[in-house]
C-alpha positions as a Markdown table, in Angstrom:
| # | Residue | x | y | z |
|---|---|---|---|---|
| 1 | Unk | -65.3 | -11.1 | 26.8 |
| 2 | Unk | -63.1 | -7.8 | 26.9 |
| 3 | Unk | -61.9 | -6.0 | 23.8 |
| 4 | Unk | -58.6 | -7.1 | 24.6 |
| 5 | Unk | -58.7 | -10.3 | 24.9 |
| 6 | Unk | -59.6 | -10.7 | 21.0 |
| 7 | Unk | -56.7 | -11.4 | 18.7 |
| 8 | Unk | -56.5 | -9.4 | 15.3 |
| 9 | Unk | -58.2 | -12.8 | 13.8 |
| 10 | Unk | -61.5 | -12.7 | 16.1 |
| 11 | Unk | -61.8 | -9.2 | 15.7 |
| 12 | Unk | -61.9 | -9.6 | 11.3 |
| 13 | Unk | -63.8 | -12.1 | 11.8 |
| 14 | Unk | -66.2 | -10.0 | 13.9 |
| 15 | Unk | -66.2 | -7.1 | 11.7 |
| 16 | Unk | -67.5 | -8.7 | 9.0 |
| 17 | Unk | -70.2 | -10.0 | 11.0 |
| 18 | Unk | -70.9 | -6.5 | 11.8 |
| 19 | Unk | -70.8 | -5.3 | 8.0 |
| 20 | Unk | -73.3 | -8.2 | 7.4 |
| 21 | Unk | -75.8 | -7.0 | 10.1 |
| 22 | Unk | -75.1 | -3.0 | 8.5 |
| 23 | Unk | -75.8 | -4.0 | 5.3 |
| 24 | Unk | -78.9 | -5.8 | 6.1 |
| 25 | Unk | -80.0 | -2.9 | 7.7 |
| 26 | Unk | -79.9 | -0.8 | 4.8 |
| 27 | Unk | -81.1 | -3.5 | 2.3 |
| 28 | Unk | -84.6 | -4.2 | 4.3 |
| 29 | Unk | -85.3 | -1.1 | 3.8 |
| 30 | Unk | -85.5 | -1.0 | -0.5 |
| 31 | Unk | -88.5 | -2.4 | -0.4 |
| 32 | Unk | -90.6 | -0.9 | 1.5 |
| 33 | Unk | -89.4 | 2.8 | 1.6 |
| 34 | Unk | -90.3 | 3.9 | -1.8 |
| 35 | Unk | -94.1 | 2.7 | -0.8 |
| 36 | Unk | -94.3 | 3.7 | 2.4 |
| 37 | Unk | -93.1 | 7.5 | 1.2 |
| 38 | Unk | -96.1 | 7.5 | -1.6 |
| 39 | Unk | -98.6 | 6.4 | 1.3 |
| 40 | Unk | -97.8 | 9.5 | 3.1 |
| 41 | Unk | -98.5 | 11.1 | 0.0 |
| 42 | Unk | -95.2 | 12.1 | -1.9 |
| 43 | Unk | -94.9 | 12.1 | -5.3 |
| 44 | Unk | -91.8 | 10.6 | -7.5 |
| 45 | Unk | -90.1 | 13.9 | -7.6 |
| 46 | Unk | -90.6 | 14.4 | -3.8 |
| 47 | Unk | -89.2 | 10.7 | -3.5 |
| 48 | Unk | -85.9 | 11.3 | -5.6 |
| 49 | Unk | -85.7 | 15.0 | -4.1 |
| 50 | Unk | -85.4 | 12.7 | -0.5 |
| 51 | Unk | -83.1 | 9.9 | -1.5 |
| 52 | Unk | -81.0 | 12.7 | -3.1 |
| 53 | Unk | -81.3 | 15.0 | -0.4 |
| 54 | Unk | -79.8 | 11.9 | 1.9 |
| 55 | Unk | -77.0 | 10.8 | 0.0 |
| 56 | Unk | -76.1 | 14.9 | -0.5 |
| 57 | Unk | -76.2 | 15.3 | 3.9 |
| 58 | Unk | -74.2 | 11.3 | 3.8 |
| 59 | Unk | -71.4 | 13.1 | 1.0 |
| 60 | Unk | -70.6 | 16.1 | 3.1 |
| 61 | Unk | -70.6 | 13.8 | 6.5 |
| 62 | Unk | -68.2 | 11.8 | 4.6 |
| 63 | Unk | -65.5 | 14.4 | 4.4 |
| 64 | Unk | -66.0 | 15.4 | 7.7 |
| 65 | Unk | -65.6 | 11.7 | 9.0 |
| 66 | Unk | -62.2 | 11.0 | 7.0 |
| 67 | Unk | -60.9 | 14.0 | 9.2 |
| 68 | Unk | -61.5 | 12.4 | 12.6 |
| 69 | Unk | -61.3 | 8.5 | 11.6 |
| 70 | Unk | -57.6 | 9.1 | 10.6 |
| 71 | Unk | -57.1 | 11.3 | 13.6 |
| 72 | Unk | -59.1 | 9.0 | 16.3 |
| 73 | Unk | -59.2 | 5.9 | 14.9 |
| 74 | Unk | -62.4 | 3.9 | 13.5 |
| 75 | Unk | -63.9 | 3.0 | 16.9 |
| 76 | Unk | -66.1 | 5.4 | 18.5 |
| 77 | Unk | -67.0 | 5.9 | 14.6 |
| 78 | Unk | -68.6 | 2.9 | 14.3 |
| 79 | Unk | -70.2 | 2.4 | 17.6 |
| 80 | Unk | -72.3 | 6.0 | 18.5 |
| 81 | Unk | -73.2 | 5.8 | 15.0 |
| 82 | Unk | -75.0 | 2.6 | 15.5 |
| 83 | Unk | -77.3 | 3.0 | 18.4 |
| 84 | Unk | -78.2 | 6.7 | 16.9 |
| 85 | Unk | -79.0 | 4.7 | 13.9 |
| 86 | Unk | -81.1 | 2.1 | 15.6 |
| 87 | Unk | -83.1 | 5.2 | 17.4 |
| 88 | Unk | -83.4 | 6.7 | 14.2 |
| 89 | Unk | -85.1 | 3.8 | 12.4 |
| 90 | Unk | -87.3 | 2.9 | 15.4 |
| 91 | Unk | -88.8 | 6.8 | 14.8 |
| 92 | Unk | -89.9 | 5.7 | 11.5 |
| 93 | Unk | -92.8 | 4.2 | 13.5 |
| 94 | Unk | -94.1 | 6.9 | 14.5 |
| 95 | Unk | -93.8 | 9.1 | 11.1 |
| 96 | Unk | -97.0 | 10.8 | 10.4 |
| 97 | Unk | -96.0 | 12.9 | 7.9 |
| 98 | Unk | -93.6 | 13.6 | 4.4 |
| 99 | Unk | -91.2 | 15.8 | 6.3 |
| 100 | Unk | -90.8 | 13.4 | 9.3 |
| 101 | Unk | -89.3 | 10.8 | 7.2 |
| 102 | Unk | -87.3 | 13.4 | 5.4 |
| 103 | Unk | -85.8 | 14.7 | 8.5 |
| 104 | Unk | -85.1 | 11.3 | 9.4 |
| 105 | Unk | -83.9 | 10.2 | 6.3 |
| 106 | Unk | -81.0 | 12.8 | 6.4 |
| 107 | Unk | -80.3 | 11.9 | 10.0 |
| 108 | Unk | -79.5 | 8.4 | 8.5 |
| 109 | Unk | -77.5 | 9.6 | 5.9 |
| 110 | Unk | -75.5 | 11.7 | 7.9 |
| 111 | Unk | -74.7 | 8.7 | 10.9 |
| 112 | Unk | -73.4 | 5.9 | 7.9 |
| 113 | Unk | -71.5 | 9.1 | 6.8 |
| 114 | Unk | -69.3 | 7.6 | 9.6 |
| 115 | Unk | -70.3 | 4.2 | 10.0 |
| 116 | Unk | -69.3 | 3.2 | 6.3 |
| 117 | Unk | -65.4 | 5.1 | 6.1 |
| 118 | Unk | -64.9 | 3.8 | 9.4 |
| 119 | Unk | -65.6 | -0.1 | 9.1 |
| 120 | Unk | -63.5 | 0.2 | 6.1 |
| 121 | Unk | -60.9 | 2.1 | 7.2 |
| 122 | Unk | -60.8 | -0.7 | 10.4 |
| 123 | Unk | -60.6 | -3.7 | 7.5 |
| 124 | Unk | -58.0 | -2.6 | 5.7 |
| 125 | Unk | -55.9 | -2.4 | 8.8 |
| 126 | Unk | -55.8 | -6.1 | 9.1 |
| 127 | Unk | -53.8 | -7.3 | 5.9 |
| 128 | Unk | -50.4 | -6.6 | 5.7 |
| 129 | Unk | -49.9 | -7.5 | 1.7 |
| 130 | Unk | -51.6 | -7.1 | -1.3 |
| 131 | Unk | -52.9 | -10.5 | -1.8 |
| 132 | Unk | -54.4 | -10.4 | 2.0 |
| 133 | Unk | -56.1 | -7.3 | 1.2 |
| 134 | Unk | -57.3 | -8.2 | -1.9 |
| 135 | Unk | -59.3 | -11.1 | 0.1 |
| 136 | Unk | -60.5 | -8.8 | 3.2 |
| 137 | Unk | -62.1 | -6.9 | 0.4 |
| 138 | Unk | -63.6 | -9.9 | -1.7 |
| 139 | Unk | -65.3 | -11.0 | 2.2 |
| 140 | Unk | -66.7 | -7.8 | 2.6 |
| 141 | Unk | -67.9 | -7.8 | -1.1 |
| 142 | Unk | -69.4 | -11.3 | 0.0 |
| 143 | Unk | -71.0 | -10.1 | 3.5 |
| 144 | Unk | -72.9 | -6.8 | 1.8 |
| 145 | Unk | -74.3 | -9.8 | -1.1 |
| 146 | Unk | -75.4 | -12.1 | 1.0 |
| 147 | Unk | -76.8 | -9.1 | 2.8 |
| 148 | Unk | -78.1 | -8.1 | -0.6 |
| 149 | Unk | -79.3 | -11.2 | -1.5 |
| 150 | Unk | -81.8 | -12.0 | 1.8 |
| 151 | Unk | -82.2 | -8.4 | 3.3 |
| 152 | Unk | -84.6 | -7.3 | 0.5 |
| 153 | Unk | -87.3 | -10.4 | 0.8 |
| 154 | Unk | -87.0 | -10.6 | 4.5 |
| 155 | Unk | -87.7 | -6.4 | 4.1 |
| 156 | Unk | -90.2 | -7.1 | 1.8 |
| 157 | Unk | -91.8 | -10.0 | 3.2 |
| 158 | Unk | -92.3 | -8.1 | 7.1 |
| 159 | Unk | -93.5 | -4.9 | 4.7 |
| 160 | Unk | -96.3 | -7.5 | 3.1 |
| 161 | Unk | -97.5 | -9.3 | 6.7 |
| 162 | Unk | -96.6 | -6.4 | 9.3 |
| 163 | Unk | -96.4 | -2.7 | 7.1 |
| 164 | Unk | -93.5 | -0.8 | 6.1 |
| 165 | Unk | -93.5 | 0.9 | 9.9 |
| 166 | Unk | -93.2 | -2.2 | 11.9 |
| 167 | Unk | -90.1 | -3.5 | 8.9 |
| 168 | Unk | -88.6 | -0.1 | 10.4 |
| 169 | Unk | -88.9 | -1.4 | 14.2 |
| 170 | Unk | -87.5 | -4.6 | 13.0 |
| 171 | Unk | -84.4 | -3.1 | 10.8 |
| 172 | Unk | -84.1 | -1.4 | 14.5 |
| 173 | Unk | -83.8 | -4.2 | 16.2 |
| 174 | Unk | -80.2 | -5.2 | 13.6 |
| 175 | Unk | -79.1 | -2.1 | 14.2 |
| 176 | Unk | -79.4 | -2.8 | 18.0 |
| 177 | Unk | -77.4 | -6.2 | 17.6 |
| 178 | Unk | -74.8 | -4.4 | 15.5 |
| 179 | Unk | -74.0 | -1.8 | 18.8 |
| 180 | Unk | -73.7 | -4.5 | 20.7 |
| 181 | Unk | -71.6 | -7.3 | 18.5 |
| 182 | Unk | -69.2 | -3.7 | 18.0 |
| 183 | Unk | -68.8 | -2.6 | 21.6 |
| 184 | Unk | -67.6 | -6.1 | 22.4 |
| 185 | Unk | -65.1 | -6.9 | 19.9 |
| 186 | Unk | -63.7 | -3.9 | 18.5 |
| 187 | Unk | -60.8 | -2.7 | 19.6 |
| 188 | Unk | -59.6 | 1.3 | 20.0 |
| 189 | Unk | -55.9 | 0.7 | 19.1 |
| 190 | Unk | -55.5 | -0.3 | 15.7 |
| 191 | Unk | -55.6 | 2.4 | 13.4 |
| 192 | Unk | -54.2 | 5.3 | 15.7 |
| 193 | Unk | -50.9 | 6.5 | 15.2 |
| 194 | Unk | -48.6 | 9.9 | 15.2 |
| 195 | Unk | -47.7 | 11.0 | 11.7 |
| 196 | Unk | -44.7 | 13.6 | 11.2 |
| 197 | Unk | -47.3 | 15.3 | 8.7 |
| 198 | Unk | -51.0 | 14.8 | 8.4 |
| 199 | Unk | -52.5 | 13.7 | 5.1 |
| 200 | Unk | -54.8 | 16.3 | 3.4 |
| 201 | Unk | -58.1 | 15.2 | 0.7 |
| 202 | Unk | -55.7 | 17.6 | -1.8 |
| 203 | Unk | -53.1 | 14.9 | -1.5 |
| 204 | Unk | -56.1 | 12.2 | -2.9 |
| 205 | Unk | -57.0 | 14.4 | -6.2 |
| 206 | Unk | -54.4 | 12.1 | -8.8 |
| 207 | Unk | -54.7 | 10.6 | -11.9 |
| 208 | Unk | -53.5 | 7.2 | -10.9 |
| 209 | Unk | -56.3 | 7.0 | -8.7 |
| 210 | Unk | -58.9 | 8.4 | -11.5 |
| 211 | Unk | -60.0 | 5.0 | -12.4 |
| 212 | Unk | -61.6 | 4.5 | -8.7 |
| 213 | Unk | -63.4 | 7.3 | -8.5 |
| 214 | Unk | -65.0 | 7.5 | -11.9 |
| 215 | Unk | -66.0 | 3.8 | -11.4 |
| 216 | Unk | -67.5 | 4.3 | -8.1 |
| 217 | Unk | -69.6 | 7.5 | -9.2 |
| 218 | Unk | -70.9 | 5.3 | -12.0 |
| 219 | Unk | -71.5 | 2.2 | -10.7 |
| 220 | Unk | -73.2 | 4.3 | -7.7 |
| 221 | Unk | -75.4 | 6.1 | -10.1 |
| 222 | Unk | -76.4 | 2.8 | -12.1 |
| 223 | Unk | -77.4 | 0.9 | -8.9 |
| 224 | Unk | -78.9 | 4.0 | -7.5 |
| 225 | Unk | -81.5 | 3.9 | -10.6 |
| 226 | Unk | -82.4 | 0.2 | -10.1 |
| 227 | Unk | -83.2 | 1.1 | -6.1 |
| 228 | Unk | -85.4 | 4.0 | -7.3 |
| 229 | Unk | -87.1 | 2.7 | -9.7 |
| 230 | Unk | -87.6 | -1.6 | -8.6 |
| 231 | Unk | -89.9 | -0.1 | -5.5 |
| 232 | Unk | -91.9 | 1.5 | -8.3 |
| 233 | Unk | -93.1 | -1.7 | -9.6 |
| 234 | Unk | -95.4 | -2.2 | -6.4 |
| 235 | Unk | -96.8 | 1.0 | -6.5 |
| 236 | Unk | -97.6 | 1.1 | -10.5 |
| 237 | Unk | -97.9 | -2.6 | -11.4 |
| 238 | Unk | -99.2 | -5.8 | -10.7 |
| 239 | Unk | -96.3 | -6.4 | -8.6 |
| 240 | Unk | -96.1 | -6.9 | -4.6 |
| 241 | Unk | -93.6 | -5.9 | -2.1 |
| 242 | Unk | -92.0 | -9.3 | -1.5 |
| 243 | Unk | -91.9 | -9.7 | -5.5 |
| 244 | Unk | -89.5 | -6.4 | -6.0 |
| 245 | Unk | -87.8 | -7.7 | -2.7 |
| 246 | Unk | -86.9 | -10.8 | -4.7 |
| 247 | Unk | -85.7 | -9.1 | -7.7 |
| 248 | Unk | -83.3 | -6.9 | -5.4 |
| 249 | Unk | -82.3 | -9.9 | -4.5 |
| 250 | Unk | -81.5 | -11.2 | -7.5 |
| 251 | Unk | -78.5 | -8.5 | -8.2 |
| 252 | Unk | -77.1 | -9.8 | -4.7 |
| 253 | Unk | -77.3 | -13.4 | -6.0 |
| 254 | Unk | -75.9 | -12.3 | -9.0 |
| 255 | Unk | -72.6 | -11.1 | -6.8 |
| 256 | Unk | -72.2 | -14.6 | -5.7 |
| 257 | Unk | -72.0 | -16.0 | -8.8 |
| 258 | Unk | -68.9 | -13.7 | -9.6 |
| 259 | Unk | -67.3 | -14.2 | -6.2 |
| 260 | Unk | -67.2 | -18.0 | -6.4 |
| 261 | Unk | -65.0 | -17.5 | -9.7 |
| 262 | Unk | -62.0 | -17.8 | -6.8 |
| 263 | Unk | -59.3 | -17.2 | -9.6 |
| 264 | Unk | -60.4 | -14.0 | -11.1 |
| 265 | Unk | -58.8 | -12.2 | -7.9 |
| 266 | Unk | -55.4 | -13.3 | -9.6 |
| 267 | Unk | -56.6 | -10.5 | -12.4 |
| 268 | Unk | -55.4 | -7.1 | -11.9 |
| 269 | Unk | -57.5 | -5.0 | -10.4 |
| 270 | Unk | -57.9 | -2.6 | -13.7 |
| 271 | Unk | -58.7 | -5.4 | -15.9 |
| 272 | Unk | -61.5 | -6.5 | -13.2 |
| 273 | Unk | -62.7 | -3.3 | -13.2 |
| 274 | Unk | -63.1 | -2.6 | -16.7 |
| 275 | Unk | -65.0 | -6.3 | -17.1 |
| 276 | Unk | -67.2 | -5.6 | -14.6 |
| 277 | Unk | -68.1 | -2.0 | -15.7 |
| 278 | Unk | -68.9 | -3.9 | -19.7 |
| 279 | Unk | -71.0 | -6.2 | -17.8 |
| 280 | Unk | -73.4 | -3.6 | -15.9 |
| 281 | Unk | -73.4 | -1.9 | -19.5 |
| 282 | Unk | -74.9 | -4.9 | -20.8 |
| 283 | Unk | -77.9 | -5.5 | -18.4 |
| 284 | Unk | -79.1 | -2.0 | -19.2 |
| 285 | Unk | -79.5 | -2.9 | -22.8 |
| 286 | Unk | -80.6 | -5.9 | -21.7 |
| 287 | Unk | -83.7 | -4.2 | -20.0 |
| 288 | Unk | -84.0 | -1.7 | -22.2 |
| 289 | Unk | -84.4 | -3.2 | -25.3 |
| 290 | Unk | -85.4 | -6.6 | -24.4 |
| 291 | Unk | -87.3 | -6.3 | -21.5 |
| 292 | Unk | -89.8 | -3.9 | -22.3 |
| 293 | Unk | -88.1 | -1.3 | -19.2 |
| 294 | Unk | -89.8 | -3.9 | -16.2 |
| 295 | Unk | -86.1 | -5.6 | -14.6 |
| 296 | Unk | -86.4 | -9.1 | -15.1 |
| 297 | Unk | -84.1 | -11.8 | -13.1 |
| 298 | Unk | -81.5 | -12.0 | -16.0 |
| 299 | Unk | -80.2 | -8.7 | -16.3 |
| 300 | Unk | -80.6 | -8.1 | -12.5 |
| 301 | Unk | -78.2 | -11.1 | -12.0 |
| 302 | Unk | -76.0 | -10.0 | -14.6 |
| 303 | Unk | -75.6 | -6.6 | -13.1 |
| 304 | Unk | -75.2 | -8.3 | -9.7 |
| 305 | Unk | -72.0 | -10.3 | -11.1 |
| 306 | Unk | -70.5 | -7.2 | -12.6 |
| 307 | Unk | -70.9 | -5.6 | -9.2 |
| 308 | Unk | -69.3 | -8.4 | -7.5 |
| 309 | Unk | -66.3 | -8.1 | -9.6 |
| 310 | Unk | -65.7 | -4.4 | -9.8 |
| 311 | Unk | -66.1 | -3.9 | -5.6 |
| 312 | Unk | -63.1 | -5.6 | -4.7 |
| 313 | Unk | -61.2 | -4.7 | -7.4 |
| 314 | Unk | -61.7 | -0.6 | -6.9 |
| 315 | Unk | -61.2 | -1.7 | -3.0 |
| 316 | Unk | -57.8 | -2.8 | -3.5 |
| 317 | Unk | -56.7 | -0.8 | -6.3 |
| 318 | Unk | -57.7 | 2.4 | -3.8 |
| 319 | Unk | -55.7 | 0.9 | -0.7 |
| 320 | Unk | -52.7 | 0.0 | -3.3 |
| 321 | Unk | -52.5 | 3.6 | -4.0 |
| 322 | Unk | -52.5 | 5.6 | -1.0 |
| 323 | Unk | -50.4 | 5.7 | 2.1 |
| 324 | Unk | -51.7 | 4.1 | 5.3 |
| 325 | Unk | -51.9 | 6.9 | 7.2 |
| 326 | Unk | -54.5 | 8.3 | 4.8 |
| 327 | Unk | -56.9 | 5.9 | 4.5 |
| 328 | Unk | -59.8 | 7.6 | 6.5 |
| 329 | Unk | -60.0 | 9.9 | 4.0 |
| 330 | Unk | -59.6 | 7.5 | 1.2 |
| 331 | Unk | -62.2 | 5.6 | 2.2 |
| 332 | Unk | -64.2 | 8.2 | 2.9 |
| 333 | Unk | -64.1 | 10.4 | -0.6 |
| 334 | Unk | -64.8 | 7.2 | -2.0 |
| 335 | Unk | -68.0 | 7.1 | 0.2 |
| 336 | Unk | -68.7 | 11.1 | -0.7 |
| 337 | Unk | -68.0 | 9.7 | -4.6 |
| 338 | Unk | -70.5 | 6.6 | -4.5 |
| 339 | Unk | -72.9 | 9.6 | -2.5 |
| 340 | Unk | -72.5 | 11.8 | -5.6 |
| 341 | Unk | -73.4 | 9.2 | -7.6 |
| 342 | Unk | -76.7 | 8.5 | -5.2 |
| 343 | Unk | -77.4 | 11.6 | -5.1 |
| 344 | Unk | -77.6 | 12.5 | -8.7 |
| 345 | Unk | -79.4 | 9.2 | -9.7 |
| 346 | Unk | -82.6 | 10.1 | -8.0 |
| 347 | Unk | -83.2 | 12.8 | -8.7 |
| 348 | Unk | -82.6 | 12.7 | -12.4 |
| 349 | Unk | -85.1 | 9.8 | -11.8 |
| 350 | Unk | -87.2 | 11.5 | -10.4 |
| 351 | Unk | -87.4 | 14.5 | -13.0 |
| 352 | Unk | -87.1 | 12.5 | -16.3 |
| 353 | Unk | -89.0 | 9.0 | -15.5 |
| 354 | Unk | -92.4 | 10.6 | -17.1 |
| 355 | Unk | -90.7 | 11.2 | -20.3 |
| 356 | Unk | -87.8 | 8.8 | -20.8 |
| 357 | Unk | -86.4 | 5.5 | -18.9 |
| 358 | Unk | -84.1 | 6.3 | -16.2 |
| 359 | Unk | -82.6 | 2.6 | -16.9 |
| 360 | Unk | -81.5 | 4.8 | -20.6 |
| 361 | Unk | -79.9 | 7.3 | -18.4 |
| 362 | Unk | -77.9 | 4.6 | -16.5 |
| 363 | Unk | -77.2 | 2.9 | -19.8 |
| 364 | Unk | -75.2 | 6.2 | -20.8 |
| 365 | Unk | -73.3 | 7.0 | -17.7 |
| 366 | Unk | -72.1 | 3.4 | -17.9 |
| 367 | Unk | -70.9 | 3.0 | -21.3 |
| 368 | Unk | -69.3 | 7.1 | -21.1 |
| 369 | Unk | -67.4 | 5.5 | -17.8 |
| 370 | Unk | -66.3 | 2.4 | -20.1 |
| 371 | Unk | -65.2 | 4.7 | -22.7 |
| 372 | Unk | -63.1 | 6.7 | -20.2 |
| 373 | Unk | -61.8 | 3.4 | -18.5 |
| 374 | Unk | -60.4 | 2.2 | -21.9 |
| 375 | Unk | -59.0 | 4.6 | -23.4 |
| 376 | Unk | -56.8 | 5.2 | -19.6 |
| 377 | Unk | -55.9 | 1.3 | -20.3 |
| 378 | Unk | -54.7 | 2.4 | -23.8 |
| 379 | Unk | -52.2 | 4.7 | -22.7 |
| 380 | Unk | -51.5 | 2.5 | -19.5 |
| 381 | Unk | -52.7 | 2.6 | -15.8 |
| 382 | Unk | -49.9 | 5.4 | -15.0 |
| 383 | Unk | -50.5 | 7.5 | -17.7 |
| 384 | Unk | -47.2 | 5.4 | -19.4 |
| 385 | Unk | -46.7 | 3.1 | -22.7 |
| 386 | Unk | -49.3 | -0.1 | -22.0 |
| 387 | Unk | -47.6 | -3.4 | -20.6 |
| 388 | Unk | -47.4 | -6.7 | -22.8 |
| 389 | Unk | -50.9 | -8.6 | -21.8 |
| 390 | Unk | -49.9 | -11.1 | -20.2 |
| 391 | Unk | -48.5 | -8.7 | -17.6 |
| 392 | Unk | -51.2 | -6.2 | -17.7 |
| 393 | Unk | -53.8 | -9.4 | -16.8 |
| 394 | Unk | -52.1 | -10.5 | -14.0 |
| 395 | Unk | -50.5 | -7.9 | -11.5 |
């Protein structure tokens, strides 16, 4: 079938297919990474100094991609990227060595430095009101769950029976079916267009759009510090690589719980954000002080609904507050944002985990990011006098 002979329908309907099959990609590999880095002897610090390393290479590909996603359109930023990343993960194979799969590592980062801005930037092209957008976003929150929600055990499971090199050969294998499912259905034409003046990241530094980005740096670092420290379990307790699989799971099952509450999209997006934000604040006091610092299925669920609710929400409050032409960059400093956040939660892991919880850490940034969130809802989302409630709720 040609690329265009697919309606706008076929091809949304596609892409979230393809978001599924990314996302799996990258949640196969949770389980088995951490492990497989200590068996080639690196240490926790080495470990965070790696994942942050990544997410620092993924950050400054990000504002590089915004740049040539508005000016090219999403296409050829989503295919390319997909077979180098499917060649990429089949090298893990053949890693012999620490620096191999550091190399590699950044060479992954650096190719969903595109991939990610550029799927989203295609997405948001398809709705042409709030409300549709507002549900484009809620599918994709559902794809990267479900994703989050089976791509961990299956990753864990193939890590158990087959090692963590031959889960890299299989992850490959995705990535392989993702190049193929794009280069069929995705169209060139969508997104490109010839603007009297072309947008700039200086024109994305406002207040009103504050509230994304300090929500996306902290939910970022937060679920960072669970993917850092959940692989840890294997290597220092009792526990096995399809057991932390299925509590990585459980944070995706815990995002379906909050997208099958249909009628909280009806909530302004602020409102959703701030609930979801309380909610991730109270599964790190959940493990920290009930828990005994080992993640147990409730909190992880918990966190998982909180994350279901704030995604869509920052989603659509972001593409409500920036022009169209700009979106590539929008999308992608949000990407560079939940990098940052990646990138710092690591390696603070990394460095403090022998003298102090890095869930305590997480705790903090969460409840300083609800402390900044509501005291910007006490003096109103624009910086004016706050609305009566009942209009504040539902926007």
């Amino acid at each position: 079938m040609g690329n265009m002979t697919l309606s706008k329908t076929k091809q949304k309907l596609a892409l979230f297919l393809l978001l599924f099959l990314i996302f799996t990609s990258m949640h196969m590999q949770f389980p088995v990474l951490t492990p497989f880095a200590v068996s080639l002897g690196a240490t926790s610090f080495m470990i965070g100094l790696m994942l942050g390393a990544t997410s620092f290479v993924n950050l400054g590909g990000n504002l590089i991609a915004g740049i040539f996603i508005d000016r090219a359109g999403p296409r050829r930023f989503i295919i390319i990227p997909l077979l180098l990343l499917a060649v990429s993960l089949a090298l893990h194979f053949f890693v012999a060595d620490v620096t191999h799969l550091f190399i590699l590592r950044m060479i992954n980062g650096f190719l969903l430095a595109f991939l990610t801005p550029a799927c989203m930037t295609l997405l948001s092209s398809f709705a042409d009101n709030r409300r549709e957008q507002s549900k484009n976003m809620a599918v994709n929150t559902l794809m990267v769950t479900v994703a989050m929600a089976v791509a961990p055990f299956i990753g864990g499971k193939i890590g158990e029976w087959f090692g963590a090199s031959w889960t890299f050969v299989a992850i490959s294998f995705v990535m392989i079916a993702a190049y193929f499912l794009a280069g069929r259905t995705i169209q060139s034409n969508l997104i490109i267009r010839s603007y009297r003046k072309e947008p700039s990241y200086q024109s994305l530094i406002q207040l009103r759009l504050f509230p994304v980005y300090i929500t996306a740096f902290g939910i970022m670092y937060a679920q960072g510090t669970l993917m850092f420290e959940l692989p840890f379990l294997s290597v220092e307790t009792d526990f096995s690589k399809g057991d932390v699989g299925i509590l990585v799971s459980m944070v995706g099952a815990g995002t379906l719980i909050s997208l099958a509450l249909f009628f909280i999209h009806w909530i302004s997006p602020y409102v959703r954000i701030f609930l979801g934000l309380a909610m991730m604040c109270i599964s790190f006091g959940w493990i920290l002080f009930y828990t005994s610092h080992i993640p147990v299925a409730g909190p992880l669920l918990l966190f998982g609904a909180g994350t279901g609710i704030v995604f869509p929400a920052m989603m659509t409050m972001l593409t409500e507050r920036i022009p169209e032409e700009a979106r590539g960059r929008g999308f992608a400093l949000l990407s560079a944002i939940f990098s940052l956040g990646t990138i710092t939660s690591p390696f603070v892991a990394g460095m403090v985990r022998d003298f102090i919880s890095p869930y305590f850490i997480a705790w903090i940034v969460l409840m300083i990011v609800v402390m900044v969130m509501g005291l910007l809802e006490q003096n109103g989302e624009e910086g004016t006098a706050p609305a009566p409630v009942a209009e504040s709720l539902f926007r």
